[in-house]
C-alpha positions in Angstrom: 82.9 9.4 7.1 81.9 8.2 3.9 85.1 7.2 1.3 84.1 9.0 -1.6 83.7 11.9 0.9 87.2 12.0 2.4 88.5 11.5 -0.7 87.1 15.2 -1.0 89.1 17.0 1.6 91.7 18.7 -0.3 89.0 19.7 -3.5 87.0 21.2 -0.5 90.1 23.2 0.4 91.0 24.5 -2.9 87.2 25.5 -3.6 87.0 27.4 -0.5 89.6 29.5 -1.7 87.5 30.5 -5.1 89.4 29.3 -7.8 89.2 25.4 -9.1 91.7 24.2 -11.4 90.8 21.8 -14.1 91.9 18.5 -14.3 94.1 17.5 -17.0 94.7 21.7 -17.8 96.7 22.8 -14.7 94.9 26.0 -15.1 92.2 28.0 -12.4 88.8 28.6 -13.2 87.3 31.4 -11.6 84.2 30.3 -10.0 80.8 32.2 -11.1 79.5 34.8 -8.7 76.4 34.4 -6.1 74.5 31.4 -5.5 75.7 29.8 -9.1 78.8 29.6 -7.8 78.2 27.6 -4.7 76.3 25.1 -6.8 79.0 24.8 -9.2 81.3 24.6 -6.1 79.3 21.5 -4.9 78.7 19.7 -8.2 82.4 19.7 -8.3 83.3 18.7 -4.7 80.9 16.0 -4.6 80.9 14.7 -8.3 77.2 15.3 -9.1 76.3 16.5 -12.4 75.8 20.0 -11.8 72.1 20.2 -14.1 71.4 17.6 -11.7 72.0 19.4 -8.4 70.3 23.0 -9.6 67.0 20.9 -11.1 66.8 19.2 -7.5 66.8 22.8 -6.1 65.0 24.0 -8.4 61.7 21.6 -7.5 62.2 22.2 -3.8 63.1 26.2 -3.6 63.2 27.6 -7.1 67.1 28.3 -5.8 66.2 30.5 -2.9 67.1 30.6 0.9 64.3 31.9 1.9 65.9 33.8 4.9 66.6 30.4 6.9 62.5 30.2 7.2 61.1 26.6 6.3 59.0 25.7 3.6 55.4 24.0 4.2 57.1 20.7 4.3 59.7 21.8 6.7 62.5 22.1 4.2 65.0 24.8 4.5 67.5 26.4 2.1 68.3 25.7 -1.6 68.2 22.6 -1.0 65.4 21.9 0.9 66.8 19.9 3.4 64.1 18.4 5.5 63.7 18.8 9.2 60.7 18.3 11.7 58.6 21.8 12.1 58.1 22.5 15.7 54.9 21.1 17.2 53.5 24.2 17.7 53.6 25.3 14.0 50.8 22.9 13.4 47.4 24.7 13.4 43.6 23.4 12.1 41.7 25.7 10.8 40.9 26.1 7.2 38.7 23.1 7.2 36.5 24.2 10.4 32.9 26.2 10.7 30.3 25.0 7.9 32.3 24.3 4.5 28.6 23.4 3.2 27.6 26.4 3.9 23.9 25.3 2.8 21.2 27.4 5.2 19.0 24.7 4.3 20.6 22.0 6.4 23.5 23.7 8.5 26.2 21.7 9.9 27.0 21.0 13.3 30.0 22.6 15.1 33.2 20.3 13.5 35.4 18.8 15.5 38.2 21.1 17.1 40.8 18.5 16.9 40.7 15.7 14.6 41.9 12.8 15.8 45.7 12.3 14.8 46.7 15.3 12.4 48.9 18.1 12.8 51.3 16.8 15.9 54.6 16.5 16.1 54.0 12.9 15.6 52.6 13.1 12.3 55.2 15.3 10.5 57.8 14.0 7.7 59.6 10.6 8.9 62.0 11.1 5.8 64.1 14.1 7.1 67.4 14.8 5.5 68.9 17.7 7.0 70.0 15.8 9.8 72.1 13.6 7.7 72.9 16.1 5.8 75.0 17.8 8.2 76.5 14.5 9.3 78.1 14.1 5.8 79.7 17.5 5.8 80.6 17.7 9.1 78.4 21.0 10.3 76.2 21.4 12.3 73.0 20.6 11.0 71.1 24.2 12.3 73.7 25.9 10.2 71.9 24.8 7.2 68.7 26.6 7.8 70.4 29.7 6.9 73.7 28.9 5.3 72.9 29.0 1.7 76.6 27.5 0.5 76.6 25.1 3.5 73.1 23.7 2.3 74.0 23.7 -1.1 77.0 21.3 0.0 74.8 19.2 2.4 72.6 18.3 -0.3 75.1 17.7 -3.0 77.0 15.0 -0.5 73.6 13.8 0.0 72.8 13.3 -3.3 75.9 11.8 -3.8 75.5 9.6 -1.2 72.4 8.2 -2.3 73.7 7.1 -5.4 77.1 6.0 -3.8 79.0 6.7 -6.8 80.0 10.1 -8.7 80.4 11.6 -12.2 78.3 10.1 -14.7 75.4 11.3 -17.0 72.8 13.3 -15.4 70.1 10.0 -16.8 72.7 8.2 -14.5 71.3 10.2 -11.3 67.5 8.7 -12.2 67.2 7.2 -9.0 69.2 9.2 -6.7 67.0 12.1 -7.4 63.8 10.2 -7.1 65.2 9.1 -3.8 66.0 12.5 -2.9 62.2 13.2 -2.7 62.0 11.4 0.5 58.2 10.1 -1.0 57.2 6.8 0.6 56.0 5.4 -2.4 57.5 4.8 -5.8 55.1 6.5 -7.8 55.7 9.9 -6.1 59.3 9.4 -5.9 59.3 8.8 -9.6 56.9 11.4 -10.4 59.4 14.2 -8.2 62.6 12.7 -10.7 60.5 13.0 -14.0 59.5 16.7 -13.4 63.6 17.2 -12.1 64.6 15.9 -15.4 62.0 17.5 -16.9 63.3 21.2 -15.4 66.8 20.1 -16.6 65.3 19.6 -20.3 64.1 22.7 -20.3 66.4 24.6 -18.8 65.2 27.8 -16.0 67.2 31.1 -15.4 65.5 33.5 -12.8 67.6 36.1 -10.6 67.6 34.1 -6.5 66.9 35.7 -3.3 70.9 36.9 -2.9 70.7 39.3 -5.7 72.3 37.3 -8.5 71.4 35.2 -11.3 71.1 31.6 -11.5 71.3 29.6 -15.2 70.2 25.7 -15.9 71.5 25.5 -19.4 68.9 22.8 -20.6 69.4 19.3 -21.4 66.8 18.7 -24.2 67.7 15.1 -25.3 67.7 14.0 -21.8 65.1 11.1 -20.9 64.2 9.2 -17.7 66.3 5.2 -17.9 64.4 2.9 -18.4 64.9 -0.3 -16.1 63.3 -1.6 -13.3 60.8 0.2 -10.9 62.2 3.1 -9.0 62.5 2.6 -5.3 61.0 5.4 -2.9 63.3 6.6 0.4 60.8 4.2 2.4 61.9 1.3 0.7 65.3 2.0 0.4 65.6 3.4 4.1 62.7 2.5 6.0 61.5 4.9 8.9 60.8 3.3 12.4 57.6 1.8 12.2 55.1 4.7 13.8 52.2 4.2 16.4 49.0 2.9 15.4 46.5 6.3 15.0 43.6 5.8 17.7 40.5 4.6 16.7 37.1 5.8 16.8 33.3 5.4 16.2 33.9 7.8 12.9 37.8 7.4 12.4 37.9 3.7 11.5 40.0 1.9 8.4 37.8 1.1 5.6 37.3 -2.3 4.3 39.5 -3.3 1.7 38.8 -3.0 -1.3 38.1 -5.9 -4.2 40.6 -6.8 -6.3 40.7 -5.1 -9.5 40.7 -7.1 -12.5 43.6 -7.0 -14.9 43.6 -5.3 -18.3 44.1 -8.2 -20.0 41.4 -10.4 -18.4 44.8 -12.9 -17.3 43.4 -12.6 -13.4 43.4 -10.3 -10.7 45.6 -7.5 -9.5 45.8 -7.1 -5.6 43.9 -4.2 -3.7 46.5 -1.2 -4.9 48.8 -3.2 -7.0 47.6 -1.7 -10.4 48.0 1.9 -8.8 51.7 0.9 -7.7 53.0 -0.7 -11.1 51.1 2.3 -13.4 52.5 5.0 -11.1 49.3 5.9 -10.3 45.7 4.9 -8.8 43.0 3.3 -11.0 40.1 5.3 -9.4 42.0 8.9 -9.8 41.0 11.6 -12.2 44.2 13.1 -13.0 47.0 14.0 -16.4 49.2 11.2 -17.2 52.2 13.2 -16.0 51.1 12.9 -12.3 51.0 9.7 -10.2 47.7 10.4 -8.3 46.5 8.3 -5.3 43.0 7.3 -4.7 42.5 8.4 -1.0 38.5 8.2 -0.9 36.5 10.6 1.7 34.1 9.0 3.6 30.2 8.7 2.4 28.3 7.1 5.6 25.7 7.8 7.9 26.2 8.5 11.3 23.6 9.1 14.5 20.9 7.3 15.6 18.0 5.7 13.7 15.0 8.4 13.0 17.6 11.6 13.1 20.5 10.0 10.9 23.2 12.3 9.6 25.7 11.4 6.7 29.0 13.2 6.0 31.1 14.8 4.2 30.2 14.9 0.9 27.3 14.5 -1.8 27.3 12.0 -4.4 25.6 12.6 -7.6 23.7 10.9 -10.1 23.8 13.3 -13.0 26.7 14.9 -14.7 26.9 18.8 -13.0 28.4 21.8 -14.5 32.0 22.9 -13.3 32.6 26.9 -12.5 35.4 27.4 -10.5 38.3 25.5 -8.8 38.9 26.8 -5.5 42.6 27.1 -4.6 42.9 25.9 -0.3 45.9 25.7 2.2 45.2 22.6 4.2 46.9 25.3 7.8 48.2 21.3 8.5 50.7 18.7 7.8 49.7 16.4 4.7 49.8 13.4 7.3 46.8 14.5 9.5 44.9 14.2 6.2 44.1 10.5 5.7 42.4 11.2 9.3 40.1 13.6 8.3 39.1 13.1 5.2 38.1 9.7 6.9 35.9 11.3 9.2 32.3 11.4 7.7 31.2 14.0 10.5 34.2 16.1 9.3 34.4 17.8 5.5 36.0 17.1 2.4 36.9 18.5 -0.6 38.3 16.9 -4.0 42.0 16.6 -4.3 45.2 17.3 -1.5 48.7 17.9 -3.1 52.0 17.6 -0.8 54.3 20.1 -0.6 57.4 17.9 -0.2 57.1 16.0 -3.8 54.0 17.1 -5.2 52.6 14.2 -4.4 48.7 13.8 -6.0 46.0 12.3 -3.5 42.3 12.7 -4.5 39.3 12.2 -2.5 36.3 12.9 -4.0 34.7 12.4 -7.7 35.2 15.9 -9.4 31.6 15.1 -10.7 30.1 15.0 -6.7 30.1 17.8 -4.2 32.8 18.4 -2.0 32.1 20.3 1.4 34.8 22.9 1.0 34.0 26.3 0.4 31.7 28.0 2.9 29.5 28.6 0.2 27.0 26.1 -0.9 26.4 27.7 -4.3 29.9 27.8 -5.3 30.4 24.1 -3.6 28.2 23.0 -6.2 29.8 24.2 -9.1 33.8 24.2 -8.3 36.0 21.5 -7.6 38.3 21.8 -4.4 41.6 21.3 -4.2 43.7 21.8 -1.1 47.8 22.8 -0.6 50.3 21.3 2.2 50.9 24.7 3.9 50.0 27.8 6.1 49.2 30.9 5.6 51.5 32.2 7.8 52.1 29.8 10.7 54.3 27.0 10.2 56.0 26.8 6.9 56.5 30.3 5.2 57.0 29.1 1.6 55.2 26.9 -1.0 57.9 24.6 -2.5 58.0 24.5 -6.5 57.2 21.0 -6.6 53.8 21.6 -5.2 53.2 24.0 -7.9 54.0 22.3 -10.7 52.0 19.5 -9.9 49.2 21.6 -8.6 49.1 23.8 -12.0 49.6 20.4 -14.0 46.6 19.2 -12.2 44.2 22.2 -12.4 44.9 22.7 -16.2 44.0 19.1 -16.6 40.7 19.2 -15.0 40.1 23.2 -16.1 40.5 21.4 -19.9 38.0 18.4 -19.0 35.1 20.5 -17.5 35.2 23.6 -19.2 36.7 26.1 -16.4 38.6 29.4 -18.1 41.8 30.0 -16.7 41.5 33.2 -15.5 41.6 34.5 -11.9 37.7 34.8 -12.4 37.1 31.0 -12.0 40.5 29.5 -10.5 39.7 30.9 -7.0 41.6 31.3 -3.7 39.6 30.4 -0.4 39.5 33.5 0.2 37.9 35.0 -3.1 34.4 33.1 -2.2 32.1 35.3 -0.9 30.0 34.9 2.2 26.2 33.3 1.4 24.5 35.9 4.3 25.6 39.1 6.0 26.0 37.0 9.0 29.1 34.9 7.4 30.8 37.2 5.6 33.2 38.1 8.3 33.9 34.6 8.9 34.7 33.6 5.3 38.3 31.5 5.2 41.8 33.7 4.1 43.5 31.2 2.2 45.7 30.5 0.4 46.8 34.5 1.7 48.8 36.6 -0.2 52.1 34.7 -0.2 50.7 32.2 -2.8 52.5 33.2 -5.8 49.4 33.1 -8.4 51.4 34.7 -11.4 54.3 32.1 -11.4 50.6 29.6 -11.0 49.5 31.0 -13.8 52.5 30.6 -15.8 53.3 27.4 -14.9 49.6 27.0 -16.7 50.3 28.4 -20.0 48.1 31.6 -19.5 50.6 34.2 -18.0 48.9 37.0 -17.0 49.4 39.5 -20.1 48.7 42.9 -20.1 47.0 44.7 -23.2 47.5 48.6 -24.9 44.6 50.2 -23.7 41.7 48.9 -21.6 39.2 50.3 -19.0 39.9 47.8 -16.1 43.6 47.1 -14.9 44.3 43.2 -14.0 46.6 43.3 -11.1 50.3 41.9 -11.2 52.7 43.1 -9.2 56.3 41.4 -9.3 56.1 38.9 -6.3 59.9 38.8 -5.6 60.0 42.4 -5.5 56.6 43.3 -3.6 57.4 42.5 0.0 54.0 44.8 1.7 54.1 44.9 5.2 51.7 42.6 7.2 51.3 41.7 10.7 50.0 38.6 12.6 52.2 35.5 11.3 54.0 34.9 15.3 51.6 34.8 18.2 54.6 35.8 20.8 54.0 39.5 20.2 50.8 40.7 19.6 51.2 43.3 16.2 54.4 42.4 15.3 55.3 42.8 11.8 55.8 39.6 9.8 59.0 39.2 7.8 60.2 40.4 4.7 58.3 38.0 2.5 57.6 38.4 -1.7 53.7 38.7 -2.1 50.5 38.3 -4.7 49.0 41.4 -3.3 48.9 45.2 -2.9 47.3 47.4 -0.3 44.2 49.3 -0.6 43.9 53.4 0.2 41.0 56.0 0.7 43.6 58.0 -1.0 46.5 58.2 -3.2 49.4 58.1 -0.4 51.2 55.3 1.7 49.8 57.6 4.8 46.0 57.3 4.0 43.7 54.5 6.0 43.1 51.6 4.1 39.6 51.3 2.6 37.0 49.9 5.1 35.2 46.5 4.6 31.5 46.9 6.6 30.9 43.1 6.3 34.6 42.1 7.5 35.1 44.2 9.9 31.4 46.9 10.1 32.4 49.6 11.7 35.9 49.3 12.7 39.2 49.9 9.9 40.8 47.5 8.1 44.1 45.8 9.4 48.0 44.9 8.3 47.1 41.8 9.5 48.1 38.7 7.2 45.1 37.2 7.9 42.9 40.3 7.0 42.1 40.2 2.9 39.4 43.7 3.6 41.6 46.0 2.2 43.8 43.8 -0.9 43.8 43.3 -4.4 45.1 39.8 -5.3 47.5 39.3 -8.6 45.2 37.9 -11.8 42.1 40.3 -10.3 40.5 42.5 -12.6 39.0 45.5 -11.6 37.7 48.8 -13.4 39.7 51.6 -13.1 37.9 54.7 -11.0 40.7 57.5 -11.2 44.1 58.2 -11.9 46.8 60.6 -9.7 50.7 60.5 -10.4 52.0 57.1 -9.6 48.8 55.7 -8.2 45.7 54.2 -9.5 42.2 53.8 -7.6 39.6 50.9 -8.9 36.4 50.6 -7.7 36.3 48.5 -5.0 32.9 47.4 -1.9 31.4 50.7 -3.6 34.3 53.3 -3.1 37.4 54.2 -4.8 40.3 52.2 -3.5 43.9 53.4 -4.6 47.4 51.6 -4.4 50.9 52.8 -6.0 51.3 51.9 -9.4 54.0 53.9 -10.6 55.0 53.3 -14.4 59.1 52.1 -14.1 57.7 49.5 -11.2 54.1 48.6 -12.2 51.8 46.6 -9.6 49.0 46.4 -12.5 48.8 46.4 -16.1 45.7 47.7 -18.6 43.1 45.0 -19.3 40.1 44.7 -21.5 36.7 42.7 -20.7 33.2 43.4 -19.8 32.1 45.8 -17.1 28.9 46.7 -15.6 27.4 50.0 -14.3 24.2 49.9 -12.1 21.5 51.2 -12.7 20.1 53.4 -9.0 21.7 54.1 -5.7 21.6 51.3 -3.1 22.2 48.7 -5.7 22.2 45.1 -4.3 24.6 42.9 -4.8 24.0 38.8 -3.6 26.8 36.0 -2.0 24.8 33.4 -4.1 23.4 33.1 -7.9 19.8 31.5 -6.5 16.5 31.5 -8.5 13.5 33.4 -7.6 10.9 31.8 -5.7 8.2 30.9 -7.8 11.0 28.9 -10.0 10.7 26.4 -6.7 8.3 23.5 -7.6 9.9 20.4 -5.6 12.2 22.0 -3.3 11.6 24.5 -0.2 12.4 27.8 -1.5 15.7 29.6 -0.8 15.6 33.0 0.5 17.6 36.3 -1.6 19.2 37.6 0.9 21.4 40.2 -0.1 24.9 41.5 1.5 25.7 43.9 3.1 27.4 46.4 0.2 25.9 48.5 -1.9 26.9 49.9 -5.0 25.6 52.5 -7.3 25.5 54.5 -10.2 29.3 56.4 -11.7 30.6 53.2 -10.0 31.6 50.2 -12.5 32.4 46.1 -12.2 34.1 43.8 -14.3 32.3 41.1 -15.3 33.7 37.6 -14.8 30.6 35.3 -16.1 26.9 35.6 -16.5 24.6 32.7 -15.6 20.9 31.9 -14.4 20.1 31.1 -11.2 20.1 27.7 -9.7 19.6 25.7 -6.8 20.8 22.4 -6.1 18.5 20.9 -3.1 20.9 17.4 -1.6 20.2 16.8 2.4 19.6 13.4 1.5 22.3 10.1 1.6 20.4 9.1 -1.6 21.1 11.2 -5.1 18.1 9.9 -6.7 15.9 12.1 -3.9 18.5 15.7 -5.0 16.3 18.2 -6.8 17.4 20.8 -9.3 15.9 24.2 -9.4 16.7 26.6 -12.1 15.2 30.3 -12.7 15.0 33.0 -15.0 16.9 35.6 -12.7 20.4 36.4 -14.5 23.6 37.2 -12.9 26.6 38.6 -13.6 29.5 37.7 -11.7 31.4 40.8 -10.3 34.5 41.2 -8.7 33.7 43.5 -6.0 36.5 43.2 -4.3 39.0 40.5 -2.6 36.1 38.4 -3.3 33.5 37.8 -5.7 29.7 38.6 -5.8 26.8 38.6 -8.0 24.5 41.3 -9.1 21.1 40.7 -11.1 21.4 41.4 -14.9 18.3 43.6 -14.1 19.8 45.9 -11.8 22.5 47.0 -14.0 23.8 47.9 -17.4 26.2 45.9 -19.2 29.3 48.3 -20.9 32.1 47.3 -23.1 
């Protein structure tokens, strides 16, 4: 057992009692009630700055214990003490079927298993809970689901880290960057600057137990300045790990040349510029985040005469920016170098890890990533992808992640002209299907655990409500919505998942908890919606604006795949709030609405035509749409390895963009009638 711990024993005693005197005064001091009482417990016991220990939490858990589930980076409790998921948490799936989703050049079937992702093999090599327990002396399962026993742990491992106590929180720089378990400095200092950052600021939200938890803040508080932080790899290096295999299509890439030096002095080594600056050269990202440049691979594959290239398109002219599409990689951020890798695989523009936040991008925002499912949307959004399940694996998205993620998609929603509204920052699952024939296969993720108001906050555009409005935006309070679904264990076919805070409320044919949900005909045709986690038919996501069709008691009904849909929306607990913005109204019966914005086919001069196929919903006139942007059609024509042979073929059909229900469509300008 460690000194300074031992020297602990009695303190531990005195605490477990409740009371704590303090020193020099003789007199007891009542501990605070609920979970700010065991951190102040710990900062005590273990001699860590307490603003220290609840901004570490903070970044990993936002204080909660999260029912002894683990997070997307295997962390449990407050603390988010790592340990190794099981094996068979690991899934692929978000990134299979055609992500081009181009009928002009479909892909191949993908690959079922990438070579090297998403094993047991390839999870977290820095895991603390283990040594966590050690330190304590319990058990180290006890701290999945011991809130005060985790909160301990990681103090004494904190402590430990820095191998001294007391001192000013600035003092703890290195302890806390080390506490990130990130294998390289840049991320481990990146995970300390947005702890101290937290402390500055200070947070207060009520915890999972019930009670509240305060960070007083710290404003004056700076990061030290000395030499470069070390990450947890460098200061405790894992076991070297095997050698991924090697294949035709999953080989390292040449090095690159070295990069010359800002000063003109000489040369800095392949990656040495990235290292020193905190961040790569290549990356597009904010100054705040040390982002890696992790390229996908742009080669062609196949035989001479029926050649193939993969997995994304590289362009030659600047392109206008739409959307950024919010994924959940359903993996471990380690099988990623692996697949993004893998030209006859996909790709998509940036991967954030859920563990530190850690940055890596892959594509140029400016060329097309392969992500979406929908070719049209692929070529105007920019992809970025989450560490994390929808509802396998990991059952929480830590607060690092978010912060990093929202720091990054306001940074590149600023350069290219994206509004911040649920109308453009898209989920997976918000694209719509390009043909009746993929609608049903569309993606579900992120799913309706990712927590889009505290994204949008975290943004600077909370999601505000306004006096009066003819459309309701949809925000129910995540920590207190907990809707029922089914589907996240395959051991028990139906089985309710558990108690979870969500981003989403359910759908009715009429105003009562008893009534079917509303039917999707291109999810499901005939049959009724489902509970099912994985089933988005019958939902309304937080930040979606819809028009509102009819009012009864405590429920509302919006109009919703051409019918009313209704959920509880009682005024003491509201799951929406009154919104203003454009609607529109169509014009006849049977009104079409389209997957894709595409011009009409005389506009085709140098490309093969696209056909307009419509979907399969209908919607017509008494119904109304809000309106989340109106452009012309367009078609971008790539299938070749070459930009300079891409053609650009623009219309004169308008569209307005519609939010018809969980997802997105488009509706011709002409086939409806625009209302305030």
């Amino acid at each position: 057992m460690h000194f300074w711990l031992a020297c602990r024993v009695t303190l531990a005693a005195v605490l477990a009692a409740g009371t704590l005197t303090a020193p020099g005064t003789g007199a007891a001091r009542e501990l605070p009630a609920g979970r700010q009482g065991d951190f102040a417990a710990a900062a005590r016991e273990f001699g860590v700055p307490e603003s220290v220990l609840l901004g570490v939490a903070y970044l990993g858990s936002r204080w909660d214990a999260h029912a002894g589930r683990p997070s997307t980076a295997g962390g449990y409790g407050p603390m988010h003490l790592v340990d190794a998921l099981p094996a068979a948490a690991f899934t692929i799936g978000d990134a299979l079927g055609d992500a081009r989703g181009d009928d002009s050049r479909p892909m191949p079937p993908r690959p079922a298993v990438v070579p090297g992702p998403l094993s047991a093999a390839a999870e977290p090599q820095n895991t603390t809970l283990p040594e966590a327990g050690r330190l304590i002396g319990v058990d180290p399962a006890r701290l999945r689901d011991d809130p005060a026993a985790n909160i301990r742990a990681g103090a004494a491992l904190l402590a430990s880290y820095r191998g001294a106590t007391g001192g000013d929180p600035a003092d703890w720089y290195d302890a806390v960057a080390r506490f990130s378990g990130a294998d390289d400095p840049a991320a481990a200092r990146q995970f300390a600057d947005e702890v101290f950052a937290v402390i500055r600021e200070g947070m207060r939200r009520r915890t999972d137990d019930g009670y509240e938890v305060r960070l007083d803040p710290v404003p004056g508080l700076m990061p030290p300045r000395g030499p470069q932080t070390k990450s947890a790899a460098e200061l405790d290096p894992p076991p070297a790990a095997p050698a991924p295999p090697v294949t035709d299509y999953d080989a390292e890439p040449p090095e690159p040349a070295a990069e010359p030096s800002p000063d003109g002095s000489g040369t800095f080594e392949p990656g040495e510029l990235g290292a020193a600056s905190g961040r790569s050269p290549a990356a597009e990202c904010p100054a705040s985040l040390a982002c890696e440049w992790m390229p996908a691979a742009f080669k062609r594959f196949g035989k001479k005469g029926n050649q193939d290239y993969g997995n994304h398109d590289r362009l030659y002219r600047t392109r206008t920016i739409d959307y950024i599409v919010v994924h959940d990689t359903e993996g471990g951020y380690q099988g990623i170098p692996s697949m993004i890798r893998n030209p006859k695989y996909v790709s998509w523009h940036y991967t954030i890890r859920s563990r530190d936040g850690h940055v890596a991008q892959h594509v140029k925002t400016n060329d097309l990533a392969w992500h979406a499912g929908n070719w049209d949307v692929n070529t105007r959004s920019i992809g970025v992808e989450h560490e994390g399940y929808l509802a396998k694996g990991g059952a929480w998205y830590t607060e690092a992640m978010y912060r990093a993620s929202a720091k990054l998609v306001r940074y590149l929603a600023d350069k290219h002209g994206v509004p911040l509204n649920r109308a453009h920052i898209l989920g997976h699952d918000n694209v719509p299907g390009t043909t009746p024939k993929t609608v049903a296969g569309m993606h579900e993720d992120p799913g309706p655990y990712w927590d889009w108001a505290h994204y949008f906050e975290l943004m600077g555009r909370p999601f505000k409500g306004v006096k009066d409005g003819g459309s309701v935006l949809i925000r129910p309070s995540y920590d207190d919505n907990r809707p029922r679904f089914t589907g996240c264990v395959t051991t028990k076919a139906g089985k309710d998942c558990p108690p979870h805070g969500a981003a989403t409320v359910w759908l009715h044919t009429a105003p009562s908890d008893t009534a079917a949900l509303v039917a999707d005909v291109g999810k499901h045709g005939g049959k009724a919606s489902s509970y099912s986690v994985y089933d988005h038919a019958a939902r309304a996501s937080t930040g979606q604006r819809f028009a509102v069709a009819d009012r009864q008691g405590d429920w509302t009904a919006i109009w919703y795949l051409g019918q009313k849909a209704w959920f509880r929306n009682p005024a003491d607990r509201p799951a929406a709030v009154p919104a203003k913005g454009p609607l529109v109204t169509p014009l006849r019966a049977g009104t079409k609405v389209y997957g894709r914005a595409y011009p009409e086919k005389s506009a085709y001069t140098r490309a093969a035509a696209q056909p307009l196929t419509p979907l399969q919903y209908r919607i017509g006139p008494g119904q109304t749409y809000t309106v989340g942007d109106t452009i012309t059609g367009s078609y971008y024509a790539a299938g070749a390895f070459s930009a300079s042979r891409h053609v650009t073929t623009t219309g004169t059909i308008r569209y307005h963009q519609i939010q018809l229900g969980h997802r997105i469509a488009f509706v011709m300008a002409k086939d409806v009638r625009l209302v305030s």
